[in-house]
C-alpha positions as CSV (number, residue, x, y, z in Angstrom):
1,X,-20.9,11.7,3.6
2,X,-18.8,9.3,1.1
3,X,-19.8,9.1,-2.5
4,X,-21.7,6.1,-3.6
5,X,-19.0,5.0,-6.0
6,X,-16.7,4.8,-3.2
7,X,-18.4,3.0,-1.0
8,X,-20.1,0.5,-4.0
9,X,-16.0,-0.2,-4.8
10,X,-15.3,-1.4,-1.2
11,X,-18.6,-3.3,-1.3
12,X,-17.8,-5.2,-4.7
13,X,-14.4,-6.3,-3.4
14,X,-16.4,-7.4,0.3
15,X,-18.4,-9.7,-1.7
16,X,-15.2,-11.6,-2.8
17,X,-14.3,-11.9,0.6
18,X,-17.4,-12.3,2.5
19,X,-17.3,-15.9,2.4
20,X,-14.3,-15.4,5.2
21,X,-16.4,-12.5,7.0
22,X,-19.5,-11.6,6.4
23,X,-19.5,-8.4,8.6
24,X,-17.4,-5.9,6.5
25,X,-19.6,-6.2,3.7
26,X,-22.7,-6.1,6.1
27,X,-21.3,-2.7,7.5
28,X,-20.4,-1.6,3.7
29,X,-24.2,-2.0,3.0
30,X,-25.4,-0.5,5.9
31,X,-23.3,2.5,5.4
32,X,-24.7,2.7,1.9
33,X,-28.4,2.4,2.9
34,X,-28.2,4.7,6.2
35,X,-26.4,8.0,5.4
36,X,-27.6,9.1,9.2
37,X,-25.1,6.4,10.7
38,X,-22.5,6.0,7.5
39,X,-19.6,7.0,10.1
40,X,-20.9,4.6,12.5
41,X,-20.8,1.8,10.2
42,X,-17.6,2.5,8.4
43,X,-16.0,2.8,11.4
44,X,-17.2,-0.8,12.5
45,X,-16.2,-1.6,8.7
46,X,-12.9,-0.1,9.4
47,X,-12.2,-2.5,12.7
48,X,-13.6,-5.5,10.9
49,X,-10.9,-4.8,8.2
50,X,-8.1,-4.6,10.4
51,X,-9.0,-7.9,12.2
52,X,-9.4,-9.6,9.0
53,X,-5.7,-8.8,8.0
54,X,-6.5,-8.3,4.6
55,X,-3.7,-6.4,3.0
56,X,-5.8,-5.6,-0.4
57,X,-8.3,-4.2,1.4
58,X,-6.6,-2.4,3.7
59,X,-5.3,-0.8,1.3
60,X,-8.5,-0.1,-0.6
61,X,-10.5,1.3,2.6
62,X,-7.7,3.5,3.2
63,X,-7.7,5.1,-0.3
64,X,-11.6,5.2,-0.3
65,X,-12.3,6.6,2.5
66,X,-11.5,9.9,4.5
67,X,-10.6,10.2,7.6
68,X,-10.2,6.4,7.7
69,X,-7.3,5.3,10.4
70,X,-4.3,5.4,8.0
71,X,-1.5,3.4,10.7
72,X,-4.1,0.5,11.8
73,X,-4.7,-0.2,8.2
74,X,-1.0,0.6,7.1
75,X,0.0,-1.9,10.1
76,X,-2.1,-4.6,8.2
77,X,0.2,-4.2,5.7
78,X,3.3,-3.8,7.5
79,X,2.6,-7.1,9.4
80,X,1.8,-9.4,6.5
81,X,5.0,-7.9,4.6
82,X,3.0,-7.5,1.1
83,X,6.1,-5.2,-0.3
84,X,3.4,-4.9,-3.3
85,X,0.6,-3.1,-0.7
86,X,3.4,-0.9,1.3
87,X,4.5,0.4,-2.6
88,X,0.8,1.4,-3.1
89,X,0.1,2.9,0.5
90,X,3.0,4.6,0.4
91,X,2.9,5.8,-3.0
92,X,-1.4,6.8,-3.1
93,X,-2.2,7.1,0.7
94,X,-1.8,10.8,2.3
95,X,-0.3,10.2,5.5
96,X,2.0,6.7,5.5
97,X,4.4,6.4,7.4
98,X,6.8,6.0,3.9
99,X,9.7,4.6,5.8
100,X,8.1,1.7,7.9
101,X,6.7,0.8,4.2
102,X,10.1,0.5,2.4
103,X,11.1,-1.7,5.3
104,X,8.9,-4.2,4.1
105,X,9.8,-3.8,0.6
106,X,13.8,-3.8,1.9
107,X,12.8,-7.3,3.3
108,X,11.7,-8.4,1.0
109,X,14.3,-7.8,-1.4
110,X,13.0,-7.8,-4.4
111,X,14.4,-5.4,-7.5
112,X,11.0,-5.3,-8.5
113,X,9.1,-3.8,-5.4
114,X,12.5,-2.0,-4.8
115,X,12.0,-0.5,-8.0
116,X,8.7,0.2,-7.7
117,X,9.5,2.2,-4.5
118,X,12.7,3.9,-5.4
119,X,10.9,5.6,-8.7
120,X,7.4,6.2,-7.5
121,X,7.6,6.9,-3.4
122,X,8.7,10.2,-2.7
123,X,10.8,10.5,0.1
124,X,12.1,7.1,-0.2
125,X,15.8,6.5,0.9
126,X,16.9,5.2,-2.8
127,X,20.0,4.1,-1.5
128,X,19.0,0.3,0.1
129,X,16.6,0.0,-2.8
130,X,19.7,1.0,-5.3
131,X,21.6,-1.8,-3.8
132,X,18.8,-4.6,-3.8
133,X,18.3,-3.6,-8.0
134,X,22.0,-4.0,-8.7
135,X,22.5,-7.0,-6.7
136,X,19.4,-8.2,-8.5
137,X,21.6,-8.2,-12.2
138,X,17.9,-7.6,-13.6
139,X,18.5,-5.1,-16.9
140,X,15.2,-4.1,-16.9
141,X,14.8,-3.1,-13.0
142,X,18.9,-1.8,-13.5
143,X,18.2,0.3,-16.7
144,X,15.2,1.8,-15.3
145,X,16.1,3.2,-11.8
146,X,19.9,4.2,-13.5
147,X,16.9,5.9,-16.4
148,X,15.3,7.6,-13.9
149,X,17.9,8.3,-11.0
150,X,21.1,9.4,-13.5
151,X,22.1,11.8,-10.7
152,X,22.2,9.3,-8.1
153,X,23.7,7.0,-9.9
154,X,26.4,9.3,-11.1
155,X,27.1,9.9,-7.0
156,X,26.9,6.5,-5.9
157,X,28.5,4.5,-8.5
158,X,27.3,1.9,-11.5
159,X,26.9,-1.7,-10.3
160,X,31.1,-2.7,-10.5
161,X,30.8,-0.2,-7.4
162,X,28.9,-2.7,-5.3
């Protein structure tokens, strides 16, 4: 059984989105008002979010709910290439597939979402999202990673090394 904060969360952010689909926040509700068949409906939840391809909320079922199918949602993600969503699944959900994520923030290439990644994912492979940050020339996204990565830096080199 899911707390009713949890599911009330998904269900304020279906409202937004019900205009497009209706049926996740129908589910949402049901799930709310029938603790007997909660599973049943989240589950149908669940499918309605991956078919909707909503990367936000995605993200937000999967950090919700338990037991909630962590590489459909993740591929949501992964498909739209939202390098922001991949630095929060991989960062807050148990169970991401941390390398597929960084791909989409490697593709992105963008110091910031590097960044983001390189300092907060653990497990990431620093070294690609080292090299989008230097290239970047961005101080603030260059100070911080060589702030919190000294050691790594010291290895690898300072950006006249690229």
């Amino acid at each position: 059984m899911y707390s009713y904060s949890d599911i009330m969360n998904l269900i304020k952010y279906a409202r937004t989105v019900a205009k497009n689909d209706p049926t996740v926040y129908e589910y949402l509700v049901k799930a709310m008002d029938d603790a007997n068949r909660q599973g049943e409906y989240l589950k149908k939840a669940e499918k309605a979010i991956i078919a909707g391809k909503d990367p936000i909320f995605a993200y937000r079922f999967a950090k919700s709910i338990k037991n909630a199918n962590i590489k459909s949602l993740q591929k949501v993600i992964i498909d739209k290439k939202d390098a922001f969503y991949a630095c929060l699944f991989a960062r807050d959900i148990e169970g991401a597939d941390v390398h597929a994520l960084e791909e989409v923030v490697i593709e992105k290439n963008d110091a910031k979402y590097a960044n983001l990644f390189a300092n907060e994912i653990p497990g990431a492979d620093i070294e690609p999202l080292y090299k989008i940050i230097m290239n970047s020339k961005d101080e603030r996204y260059i100070n911080d990673f060589m702030r919190k990565h000294p050691d790594f830096v010291e290895e690898h080199g300072s950006e006249s090394d690229l």
